[in-house]
ZATORKOL-779397 format. One record per residue: residue in three letters; x negated, y negated, z negated of N, C-alpha, C in turn. Coordinates in steps of 0.02 Angstrom, whole numbers, padded with zeros to 5 digits, always signed. Layout:
% ZATORKOL-779397
ALAXYZXYZXYZ/...
END
This chain:
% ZATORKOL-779397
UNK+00128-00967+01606+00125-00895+01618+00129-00855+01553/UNK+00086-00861+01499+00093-00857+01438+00166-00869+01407/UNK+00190-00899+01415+00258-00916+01397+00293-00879+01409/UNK+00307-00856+01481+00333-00821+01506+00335-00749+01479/UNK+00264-00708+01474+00255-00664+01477+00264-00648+01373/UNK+00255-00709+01341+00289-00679+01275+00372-00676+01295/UNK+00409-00710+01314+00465-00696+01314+00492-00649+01338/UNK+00447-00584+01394+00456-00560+01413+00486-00492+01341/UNK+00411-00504+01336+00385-00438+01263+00446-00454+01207/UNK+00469-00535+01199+00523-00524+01149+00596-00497+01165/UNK+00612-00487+01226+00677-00450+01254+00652-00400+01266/UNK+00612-00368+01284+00587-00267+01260+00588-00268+01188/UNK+00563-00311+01142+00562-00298+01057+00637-00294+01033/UNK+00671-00335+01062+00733-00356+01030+00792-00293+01079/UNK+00750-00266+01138+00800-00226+01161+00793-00152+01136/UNK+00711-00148+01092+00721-00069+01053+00738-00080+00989/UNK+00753-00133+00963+00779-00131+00891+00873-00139+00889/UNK+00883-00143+00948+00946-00127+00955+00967-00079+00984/UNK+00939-00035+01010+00934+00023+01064+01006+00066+00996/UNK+00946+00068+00939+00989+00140+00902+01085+00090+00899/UNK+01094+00052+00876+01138+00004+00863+01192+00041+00920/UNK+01162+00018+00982+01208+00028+01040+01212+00099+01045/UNK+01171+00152+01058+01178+00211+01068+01222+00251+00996/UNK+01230+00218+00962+01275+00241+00901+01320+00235+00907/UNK+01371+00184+00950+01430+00160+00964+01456+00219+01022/UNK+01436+00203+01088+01441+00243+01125+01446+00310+01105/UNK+01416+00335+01054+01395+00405+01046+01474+00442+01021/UNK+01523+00375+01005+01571+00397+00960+01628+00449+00993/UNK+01611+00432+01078+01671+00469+01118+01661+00547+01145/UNK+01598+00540+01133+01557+00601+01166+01576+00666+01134/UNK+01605+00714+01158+01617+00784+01105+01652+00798+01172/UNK+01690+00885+01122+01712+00913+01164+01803+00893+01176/UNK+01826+00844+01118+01890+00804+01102+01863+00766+01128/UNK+01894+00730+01183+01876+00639+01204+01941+00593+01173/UNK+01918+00534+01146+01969+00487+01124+01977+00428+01179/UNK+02031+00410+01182+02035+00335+01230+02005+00288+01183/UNK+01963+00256+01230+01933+00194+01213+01966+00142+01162/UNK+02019+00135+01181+02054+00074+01127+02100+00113+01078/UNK+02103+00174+01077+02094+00218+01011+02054+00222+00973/UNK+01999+00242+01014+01925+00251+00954+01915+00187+00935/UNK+01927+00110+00968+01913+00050+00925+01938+00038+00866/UNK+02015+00060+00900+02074+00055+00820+02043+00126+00788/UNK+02018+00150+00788+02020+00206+00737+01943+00185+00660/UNK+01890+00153+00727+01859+00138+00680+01858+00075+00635/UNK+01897+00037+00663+01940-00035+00607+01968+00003+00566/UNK+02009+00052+00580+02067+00083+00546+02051+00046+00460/UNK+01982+00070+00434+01966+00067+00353+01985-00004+00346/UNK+01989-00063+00386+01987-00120+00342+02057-00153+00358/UNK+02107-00092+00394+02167-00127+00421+02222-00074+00405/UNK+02248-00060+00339+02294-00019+00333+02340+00008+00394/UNK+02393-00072+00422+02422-00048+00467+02407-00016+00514/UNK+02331-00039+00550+02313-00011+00614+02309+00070+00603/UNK+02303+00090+00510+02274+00174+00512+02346+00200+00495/UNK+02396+00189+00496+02449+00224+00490+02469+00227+00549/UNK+02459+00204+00621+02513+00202+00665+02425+00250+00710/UNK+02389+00280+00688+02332+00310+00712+02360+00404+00709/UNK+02354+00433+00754+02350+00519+00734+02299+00539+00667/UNK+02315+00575+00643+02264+00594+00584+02213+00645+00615/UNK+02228+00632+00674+02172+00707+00718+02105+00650+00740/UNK+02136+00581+00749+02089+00543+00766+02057+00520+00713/UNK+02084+00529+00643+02047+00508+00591+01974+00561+00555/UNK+02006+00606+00563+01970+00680+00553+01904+00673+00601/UNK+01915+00663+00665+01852+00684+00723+01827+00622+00710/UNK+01849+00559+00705+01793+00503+00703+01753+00502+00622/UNK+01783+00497+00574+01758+00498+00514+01730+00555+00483/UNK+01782+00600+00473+01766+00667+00456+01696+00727+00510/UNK+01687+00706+00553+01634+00733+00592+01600+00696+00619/UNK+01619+00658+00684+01548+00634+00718+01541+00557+00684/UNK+01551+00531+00635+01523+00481+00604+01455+00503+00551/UNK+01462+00561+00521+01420+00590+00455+01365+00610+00529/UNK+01401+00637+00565+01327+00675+00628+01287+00616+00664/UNK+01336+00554+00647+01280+00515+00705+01240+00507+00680/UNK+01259+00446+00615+01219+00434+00537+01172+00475+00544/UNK+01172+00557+00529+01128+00596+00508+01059+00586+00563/UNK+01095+00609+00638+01052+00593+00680+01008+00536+00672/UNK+01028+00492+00676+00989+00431+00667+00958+00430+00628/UNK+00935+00453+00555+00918+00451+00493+00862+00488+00505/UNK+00894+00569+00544+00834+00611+00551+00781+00585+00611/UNK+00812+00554+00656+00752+00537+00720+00699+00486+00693/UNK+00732+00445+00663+00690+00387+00613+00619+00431+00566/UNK+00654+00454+00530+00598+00488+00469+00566+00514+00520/UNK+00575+00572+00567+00510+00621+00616+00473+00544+00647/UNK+00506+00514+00682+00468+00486+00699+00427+00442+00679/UNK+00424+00405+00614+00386+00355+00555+00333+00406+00523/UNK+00361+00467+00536+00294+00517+00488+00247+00515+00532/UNK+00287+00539+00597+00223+00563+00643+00163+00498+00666/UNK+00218+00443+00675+00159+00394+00705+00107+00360+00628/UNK+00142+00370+00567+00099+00367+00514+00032+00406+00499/UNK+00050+00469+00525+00000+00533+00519-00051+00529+00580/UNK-00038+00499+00630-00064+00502+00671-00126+00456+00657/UNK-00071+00407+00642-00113+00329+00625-00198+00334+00583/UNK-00161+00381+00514-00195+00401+00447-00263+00438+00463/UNK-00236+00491+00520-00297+00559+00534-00333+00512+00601/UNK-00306+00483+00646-00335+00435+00707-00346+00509+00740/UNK-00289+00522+00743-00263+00574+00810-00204+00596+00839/UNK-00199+00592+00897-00148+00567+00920-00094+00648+00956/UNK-00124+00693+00928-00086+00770+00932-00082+00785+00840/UNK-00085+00728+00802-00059+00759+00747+00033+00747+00764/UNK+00042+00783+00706+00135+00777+00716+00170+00776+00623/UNK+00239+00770+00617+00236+00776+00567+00242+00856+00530/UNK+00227+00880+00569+00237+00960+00535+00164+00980+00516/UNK+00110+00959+00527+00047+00968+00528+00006+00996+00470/UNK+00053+00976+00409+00036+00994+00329+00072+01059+00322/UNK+00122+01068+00363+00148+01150+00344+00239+01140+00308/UNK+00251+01082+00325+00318+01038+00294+00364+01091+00360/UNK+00369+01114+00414+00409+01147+00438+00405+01210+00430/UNK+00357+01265+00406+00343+01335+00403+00364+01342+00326/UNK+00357+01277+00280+00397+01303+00219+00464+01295+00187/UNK+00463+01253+00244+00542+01232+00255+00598+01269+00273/UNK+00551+01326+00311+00587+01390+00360+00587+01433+00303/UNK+00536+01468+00284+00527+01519+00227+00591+01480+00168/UNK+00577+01449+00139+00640+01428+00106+00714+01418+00125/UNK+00718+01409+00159+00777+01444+00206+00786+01486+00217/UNK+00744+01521+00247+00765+01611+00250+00788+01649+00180/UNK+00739+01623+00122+00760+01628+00051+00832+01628+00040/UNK+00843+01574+00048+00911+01569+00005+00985+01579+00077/UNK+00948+01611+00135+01004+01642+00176+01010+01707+00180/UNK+00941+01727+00148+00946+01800+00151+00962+01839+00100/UNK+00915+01831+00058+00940+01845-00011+00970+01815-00059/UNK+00969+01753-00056+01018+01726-00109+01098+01709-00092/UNK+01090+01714-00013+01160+01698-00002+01182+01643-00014/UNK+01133+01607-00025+01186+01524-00041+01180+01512-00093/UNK+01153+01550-00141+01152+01533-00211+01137+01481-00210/UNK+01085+01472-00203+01055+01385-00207+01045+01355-00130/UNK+01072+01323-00141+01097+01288-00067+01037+01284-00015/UNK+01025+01305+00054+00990+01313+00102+00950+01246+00078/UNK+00973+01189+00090+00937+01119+00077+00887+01112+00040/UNK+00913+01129-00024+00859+01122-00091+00796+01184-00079/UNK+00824+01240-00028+00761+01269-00058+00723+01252+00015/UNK+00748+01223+00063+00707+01205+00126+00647+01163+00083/UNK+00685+01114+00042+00650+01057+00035+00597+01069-00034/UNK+00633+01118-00071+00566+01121-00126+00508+01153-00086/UNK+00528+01207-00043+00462+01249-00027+00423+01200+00028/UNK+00438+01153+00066+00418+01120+00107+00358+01084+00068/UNK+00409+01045+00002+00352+01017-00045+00295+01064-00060/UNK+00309+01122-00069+00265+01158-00097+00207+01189-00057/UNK+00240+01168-00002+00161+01188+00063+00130+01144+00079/UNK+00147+01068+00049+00120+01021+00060+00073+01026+00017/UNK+00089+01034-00047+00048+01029-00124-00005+01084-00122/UNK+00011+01139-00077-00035+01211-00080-00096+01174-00023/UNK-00092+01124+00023-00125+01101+00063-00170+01038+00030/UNK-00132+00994-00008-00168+00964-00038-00228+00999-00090/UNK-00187+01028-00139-00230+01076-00185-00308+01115-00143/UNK-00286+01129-00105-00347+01180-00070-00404+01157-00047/UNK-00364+01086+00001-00410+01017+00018-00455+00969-00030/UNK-00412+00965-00089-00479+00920-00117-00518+00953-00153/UNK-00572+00891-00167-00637+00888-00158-00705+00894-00107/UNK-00650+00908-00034-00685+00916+00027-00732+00870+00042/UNK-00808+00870+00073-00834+00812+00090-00804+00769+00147/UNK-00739+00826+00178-00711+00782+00240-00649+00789+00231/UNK-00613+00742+00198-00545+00766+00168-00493+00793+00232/UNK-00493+00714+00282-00449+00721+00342-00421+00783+00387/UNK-00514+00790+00392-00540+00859+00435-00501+00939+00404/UNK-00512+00924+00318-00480+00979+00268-00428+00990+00272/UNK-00392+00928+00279-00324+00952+00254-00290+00960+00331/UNK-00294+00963+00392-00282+00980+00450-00296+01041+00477/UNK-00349+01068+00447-00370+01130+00467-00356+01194+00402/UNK-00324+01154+00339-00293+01177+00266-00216+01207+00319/UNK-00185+01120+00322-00134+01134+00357-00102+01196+00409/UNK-00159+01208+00451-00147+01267+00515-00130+01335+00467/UNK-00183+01341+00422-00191+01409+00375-00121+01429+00341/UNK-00101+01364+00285-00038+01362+00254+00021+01369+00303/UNK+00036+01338+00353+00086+01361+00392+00078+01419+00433/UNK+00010+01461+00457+00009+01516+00461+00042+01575+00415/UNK+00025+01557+00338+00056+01594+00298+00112+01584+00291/UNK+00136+01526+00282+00229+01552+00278+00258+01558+00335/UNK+00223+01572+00404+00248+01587+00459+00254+01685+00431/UNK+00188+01705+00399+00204+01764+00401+00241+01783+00331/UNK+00267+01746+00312+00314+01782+00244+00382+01744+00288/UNK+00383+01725+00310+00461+01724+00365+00466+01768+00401/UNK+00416+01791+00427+00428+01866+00471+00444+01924+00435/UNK+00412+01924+00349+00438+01981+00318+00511+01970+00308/UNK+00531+01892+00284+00588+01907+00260+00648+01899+00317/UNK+00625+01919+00402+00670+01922+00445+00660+01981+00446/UNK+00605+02034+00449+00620+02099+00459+00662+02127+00400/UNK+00670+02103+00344+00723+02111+00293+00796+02116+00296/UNK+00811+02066+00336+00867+02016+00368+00910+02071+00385/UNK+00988+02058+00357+01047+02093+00371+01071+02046+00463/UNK+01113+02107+00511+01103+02036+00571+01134+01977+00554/UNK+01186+01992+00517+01229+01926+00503+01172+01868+00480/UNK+01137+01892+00417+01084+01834+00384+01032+01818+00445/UNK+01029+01867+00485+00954+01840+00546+01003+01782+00575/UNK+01083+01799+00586+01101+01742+00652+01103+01692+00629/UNK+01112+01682+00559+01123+01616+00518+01046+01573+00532/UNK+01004+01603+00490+00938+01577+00502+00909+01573+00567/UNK+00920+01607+00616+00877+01573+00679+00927+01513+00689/UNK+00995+01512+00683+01025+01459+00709+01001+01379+00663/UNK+00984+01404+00616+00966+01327+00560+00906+01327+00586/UNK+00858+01391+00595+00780+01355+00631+00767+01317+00694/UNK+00822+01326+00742+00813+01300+00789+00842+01233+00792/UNK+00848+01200+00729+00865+01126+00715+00952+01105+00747/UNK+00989+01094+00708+01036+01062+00711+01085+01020+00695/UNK+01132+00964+00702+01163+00941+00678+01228+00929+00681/UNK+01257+01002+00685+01329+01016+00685+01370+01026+00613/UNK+01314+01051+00587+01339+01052+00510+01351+01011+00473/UNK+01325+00931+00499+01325+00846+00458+01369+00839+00408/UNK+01374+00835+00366+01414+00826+00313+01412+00747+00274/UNK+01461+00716+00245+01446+00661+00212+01429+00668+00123/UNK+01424+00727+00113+01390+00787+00043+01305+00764+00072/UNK+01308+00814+00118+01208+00807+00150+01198+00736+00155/UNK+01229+00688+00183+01193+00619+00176+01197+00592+00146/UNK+01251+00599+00065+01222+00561+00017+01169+00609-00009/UNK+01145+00656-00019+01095+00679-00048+01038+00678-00005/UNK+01011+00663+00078+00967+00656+00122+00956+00586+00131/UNK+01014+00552+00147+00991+00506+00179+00964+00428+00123/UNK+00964+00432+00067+00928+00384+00006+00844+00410+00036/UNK+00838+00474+00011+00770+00490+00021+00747+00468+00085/UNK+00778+00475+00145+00736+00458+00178+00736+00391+00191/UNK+00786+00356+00175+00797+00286+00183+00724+00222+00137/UNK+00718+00266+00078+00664+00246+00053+00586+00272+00072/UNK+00600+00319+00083+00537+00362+00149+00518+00303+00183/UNK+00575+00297+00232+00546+00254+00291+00530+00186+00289/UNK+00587+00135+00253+00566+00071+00231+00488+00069+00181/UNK+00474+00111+00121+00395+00101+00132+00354+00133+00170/UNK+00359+00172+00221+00313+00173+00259+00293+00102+00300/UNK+00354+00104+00333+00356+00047+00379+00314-00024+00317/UNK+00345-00054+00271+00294-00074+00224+00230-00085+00211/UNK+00207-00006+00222+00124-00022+00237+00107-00001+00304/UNK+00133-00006+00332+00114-00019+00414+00047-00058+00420/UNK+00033-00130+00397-00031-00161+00389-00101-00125+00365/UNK-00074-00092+00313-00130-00054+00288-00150+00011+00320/UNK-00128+00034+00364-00139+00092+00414-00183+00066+00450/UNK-00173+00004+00483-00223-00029+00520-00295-00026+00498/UNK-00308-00050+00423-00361-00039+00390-00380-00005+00385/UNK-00366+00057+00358-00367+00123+00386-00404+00152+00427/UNK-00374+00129+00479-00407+00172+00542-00473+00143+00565/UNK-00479+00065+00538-00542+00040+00516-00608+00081+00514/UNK-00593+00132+00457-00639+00174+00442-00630+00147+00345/UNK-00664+00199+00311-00673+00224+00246-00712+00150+00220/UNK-00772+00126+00230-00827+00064+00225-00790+00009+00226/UNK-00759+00016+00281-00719-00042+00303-00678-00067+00268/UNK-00635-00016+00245-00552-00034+00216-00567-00040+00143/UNK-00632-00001+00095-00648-00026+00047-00690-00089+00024/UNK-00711-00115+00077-00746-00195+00081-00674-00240+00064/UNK-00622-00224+00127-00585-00265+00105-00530-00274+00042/UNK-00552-00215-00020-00519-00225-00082-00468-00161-00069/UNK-00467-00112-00002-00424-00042-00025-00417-00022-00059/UNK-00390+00011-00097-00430+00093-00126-00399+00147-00079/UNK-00439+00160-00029-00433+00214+00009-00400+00276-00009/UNK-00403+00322-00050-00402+00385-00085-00333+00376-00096/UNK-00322+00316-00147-00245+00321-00153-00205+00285-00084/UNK-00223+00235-00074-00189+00233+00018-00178+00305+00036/UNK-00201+00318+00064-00208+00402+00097-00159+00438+00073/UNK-00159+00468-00003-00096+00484-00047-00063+00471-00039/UNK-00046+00411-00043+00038+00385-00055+00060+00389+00031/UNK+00016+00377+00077+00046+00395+00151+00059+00454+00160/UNK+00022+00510+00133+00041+00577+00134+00087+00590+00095/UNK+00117+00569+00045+00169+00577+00003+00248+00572+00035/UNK+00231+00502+00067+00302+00480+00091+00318+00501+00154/UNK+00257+00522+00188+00279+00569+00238+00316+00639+00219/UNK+00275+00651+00203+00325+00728+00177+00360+00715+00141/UNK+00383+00675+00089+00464+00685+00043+00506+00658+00124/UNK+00488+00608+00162+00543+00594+00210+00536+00655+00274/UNK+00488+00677+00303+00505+00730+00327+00527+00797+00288/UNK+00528+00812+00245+00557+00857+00214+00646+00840+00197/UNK+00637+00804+00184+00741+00774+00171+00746+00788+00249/UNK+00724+00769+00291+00746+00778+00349+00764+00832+00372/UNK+00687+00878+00364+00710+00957+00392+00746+01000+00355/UNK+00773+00971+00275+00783+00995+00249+00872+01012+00252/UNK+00906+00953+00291+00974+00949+00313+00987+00957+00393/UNK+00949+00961+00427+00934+00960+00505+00910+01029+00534/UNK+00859+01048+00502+00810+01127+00508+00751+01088+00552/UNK+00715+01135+00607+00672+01097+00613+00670+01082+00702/UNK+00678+01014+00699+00682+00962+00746+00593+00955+00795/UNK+00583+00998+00837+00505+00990+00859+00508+00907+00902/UNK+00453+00887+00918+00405+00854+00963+00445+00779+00968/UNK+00475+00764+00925+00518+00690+00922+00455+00654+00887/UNK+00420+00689+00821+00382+00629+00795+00298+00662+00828/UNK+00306+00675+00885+00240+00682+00931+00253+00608+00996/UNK+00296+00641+01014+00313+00595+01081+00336+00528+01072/UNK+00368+00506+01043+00410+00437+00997+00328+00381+00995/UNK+00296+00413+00941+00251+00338+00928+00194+00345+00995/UNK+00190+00418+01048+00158+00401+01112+00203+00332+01144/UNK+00253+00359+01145+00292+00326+01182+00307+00223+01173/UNK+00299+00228+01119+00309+00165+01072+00235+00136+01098/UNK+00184+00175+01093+00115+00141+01109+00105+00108+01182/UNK+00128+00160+01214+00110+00126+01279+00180+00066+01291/UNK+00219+00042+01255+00257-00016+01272+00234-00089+01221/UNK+00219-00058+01156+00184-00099+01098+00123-00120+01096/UNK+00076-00057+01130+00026-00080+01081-00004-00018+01039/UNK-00061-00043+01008-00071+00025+00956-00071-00022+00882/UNK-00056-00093+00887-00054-00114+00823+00008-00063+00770/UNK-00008-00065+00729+00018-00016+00699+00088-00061+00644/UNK+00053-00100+00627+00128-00158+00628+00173-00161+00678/UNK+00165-00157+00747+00231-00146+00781+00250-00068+00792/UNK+00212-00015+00775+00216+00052+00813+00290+00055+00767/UNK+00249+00065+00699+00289+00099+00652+00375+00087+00641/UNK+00387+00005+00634+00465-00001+00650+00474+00017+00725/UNK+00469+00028+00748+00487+00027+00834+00474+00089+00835/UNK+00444+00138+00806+00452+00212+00819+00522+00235+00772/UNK+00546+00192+00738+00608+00221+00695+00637+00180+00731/UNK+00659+00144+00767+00708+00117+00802+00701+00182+00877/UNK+00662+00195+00914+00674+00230+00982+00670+00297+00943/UNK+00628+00318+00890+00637+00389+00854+00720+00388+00847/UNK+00765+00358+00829+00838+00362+00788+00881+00375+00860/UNK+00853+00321+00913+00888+00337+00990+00888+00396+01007/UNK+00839+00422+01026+00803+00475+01076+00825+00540+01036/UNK+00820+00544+00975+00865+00580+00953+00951+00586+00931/UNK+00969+00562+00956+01062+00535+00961+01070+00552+01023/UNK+01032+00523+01075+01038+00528+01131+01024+00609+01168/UNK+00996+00655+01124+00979+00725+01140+01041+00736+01116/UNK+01072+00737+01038+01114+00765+01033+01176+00748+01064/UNK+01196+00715+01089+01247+00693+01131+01256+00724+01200/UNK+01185+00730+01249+01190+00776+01295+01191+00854+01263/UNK+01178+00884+01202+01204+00949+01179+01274+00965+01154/UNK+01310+00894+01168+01364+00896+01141+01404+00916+01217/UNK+01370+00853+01274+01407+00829+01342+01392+00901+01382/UNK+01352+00939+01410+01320+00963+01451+01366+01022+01469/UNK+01379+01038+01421+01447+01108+01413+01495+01114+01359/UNK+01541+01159+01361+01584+01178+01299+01563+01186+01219/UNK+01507+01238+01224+01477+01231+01165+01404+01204+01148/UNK+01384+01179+01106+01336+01165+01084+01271+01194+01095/UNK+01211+01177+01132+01151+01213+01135+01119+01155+01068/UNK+01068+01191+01021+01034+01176+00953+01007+01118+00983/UNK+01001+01055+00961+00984+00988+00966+00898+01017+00976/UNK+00867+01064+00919+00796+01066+00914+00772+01120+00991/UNK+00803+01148+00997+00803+01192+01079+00815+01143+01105/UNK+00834+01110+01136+00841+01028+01184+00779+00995+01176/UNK+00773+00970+01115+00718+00930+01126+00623+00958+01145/UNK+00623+01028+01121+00566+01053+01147+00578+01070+01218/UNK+00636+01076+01260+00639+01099+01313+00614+01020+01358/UNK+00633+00970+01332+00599+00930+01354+00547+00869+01350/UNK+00547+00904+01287+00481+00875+01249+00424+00891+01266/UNK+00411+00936+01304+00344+00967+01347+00323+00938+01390/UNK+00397+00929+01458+00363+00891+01505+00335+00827+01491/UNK+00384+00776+01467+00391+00723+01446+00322+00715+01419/UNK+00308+00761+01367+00257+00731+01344+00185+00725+01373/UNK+00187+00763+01438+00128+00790+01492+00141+00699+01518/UNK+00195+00720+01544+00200+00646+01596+00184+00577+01558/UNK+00179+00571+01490+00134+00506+01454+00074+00529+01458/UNK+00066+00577+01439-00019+00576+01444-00059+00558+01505/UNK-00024+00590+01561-00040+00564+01624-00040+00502+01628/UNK+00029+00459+01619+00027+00391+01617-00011+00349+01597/UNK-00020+00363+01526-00047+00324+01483-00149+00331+01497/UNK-00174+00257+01537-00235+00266+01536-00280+00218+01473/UNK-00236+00194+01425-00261+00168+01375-00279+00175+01312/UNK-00338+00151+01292-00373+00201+01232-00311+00206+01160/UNK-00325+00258+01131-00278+00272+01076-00285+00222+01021/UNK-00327+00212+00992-00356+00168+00949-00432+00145+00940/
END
């Protein structure tokens, strides 16, 4: 029976670590151009078969490479990082409504954006300043937080304050806003990935690529962690810096993220719920397995924003539209303790 029932668990393991794999392939036909099937095969050999890419349309070279190859990539890259932060953060604070925006990484992400759409015009590229100011609401949260007798407690309830405030210096600098600069910026806040570029993912996707592989890394030591403080320093931790460096790599990888994407809600809320009630709460399996169904579940949104109509509804409007219910209907489900 035992036998059985591991083999069961290793074809669910082995069927979400291939989930993103497959839903990346498929994803290639989906737009508002459809390619024939044994087109889009020859198109994506095309690179290692001269002949097959000369006797190809260059319209088919353009839409598979030139666009929805940089957008899937991206997708995948971004569902991964939200979702490895969130079930890390969750893991870290041992609560299970933290998310990865919680430090204020999306409210400064926005304000910096509005920056350089409103008034700078581009000067300095939307990206860089999403992502410095994101850092910088992280660091205004850390800064404020220590020395707390309850750090966790601090920097969560630091967090609400700091993203309160650059919620309200985004409102000044929308009442500022020429309409042209407002349509630009609500359209990047409401998260998207139409803009994918293979520019944005060599400059996004390293960061988060190293984001996520050490998170996933210390996956073991989260466990300890959640141990408790006594605990995890008996067994030779050092807590303080654990903690750090998990808070670190969360935000440089959620920040690269929102920083080329805008901001993507309730993927790294729902993802490691979701991962738990099929895993487990060991945190050695959450964490890869929330970047494997995190990388899906987001490909798989953007693909129905691609399928559903002519134009595009914002990947990040999709996923809160059904990130609500969804996420009611686990909680309901789920009658097993969090940790």
């Amino acid at each position: 029976m035992n036998g059985r029932v591991n083999k069961k668990f290793k074809i669910i393991y082995l069927f979400l670590l291939l989930l993103p794999l497959v839903v990346f392939i498929l994803s290639f036909n989906i737009g508002s151009y459809p390619i024939p099937l044994r087109d889009l095969m020859k198109t994506l050999i095309s690179p290692f078969f001269p002949g097959v890419k000369q006797s190809l349309p260059s319209t088919y070279l353009s839409i598979v490479f030139g666009i929805r190859f940089p957008r899937l990539l991206l997708a995948l890259a971004v569902g991964a990082a939200l979702s490895v932060s969130g079930a890390s953060l969750q893991a870290l604070f041992k609560n299970p409504l933290v998310n990865e925006y919680i430090l204020g990484i999306s409210s400064g992400a926005a304000f910096g954006a509005s920056l350089s759409l409103v008034f700078l015009r581009k000067g300095i590229p939307t990206q860089i300043m999403a992502f410095l100011f994101a850092l910088a609401a992280v660091f205004i949260v850390l800064l404020i937080a220590r020395g707390s007798d309850s750090p966790l407690i601090s920097l969560l309830l630091t967090g609400v304050i700091v993203s309160a405030f650059f919620s309200a210096l985004l409102s000044l600098v929308e009442f500022f806003a020429s309409p042209y600069s407002l349509q630009a910026l609500f359209f990047w806040l409401m998260g998207n990935l139409a803009l994918a570029s293979w520019q944005e993912l060599a400059i996004s996707l390293p960061v988060i690529a190293v984001g996520v592989v050490l998170l996933i890394l210390l996956r073991w030591r989260m466990n300890i962690l959640s141990m408790g403080d006594d605990e995890a320093q008996s067994l030779g931790i050092d807590v303080k810096k654990e903690k750090m460096l998990i808070i670190f790599l969360t935000t440089l990888t959620t920040s690269a993220a929102t920083a080329v994407a805008g901001i993507i809600g309730w993927i790294g809320l729902i993802v490691p719920h979701l991962v738990r009630m099929i895993v487990g709460v060991d945190n050695r399996k959450v964490i890869p397995f929330s970047a494997a169904v995190g990388a899906s579940l987001l490909l798989l949104a953007d693909d129905m924003t691609r399928a559903v109509a002519s134009y595009e509804i914002p990947v990040g409007i999709f996923t809160s539209i059904i990130g609500i219910p969804f996420f009611i209907f686990l909680l309901r489900k789920s009658r097993r303790t969090w940790l």
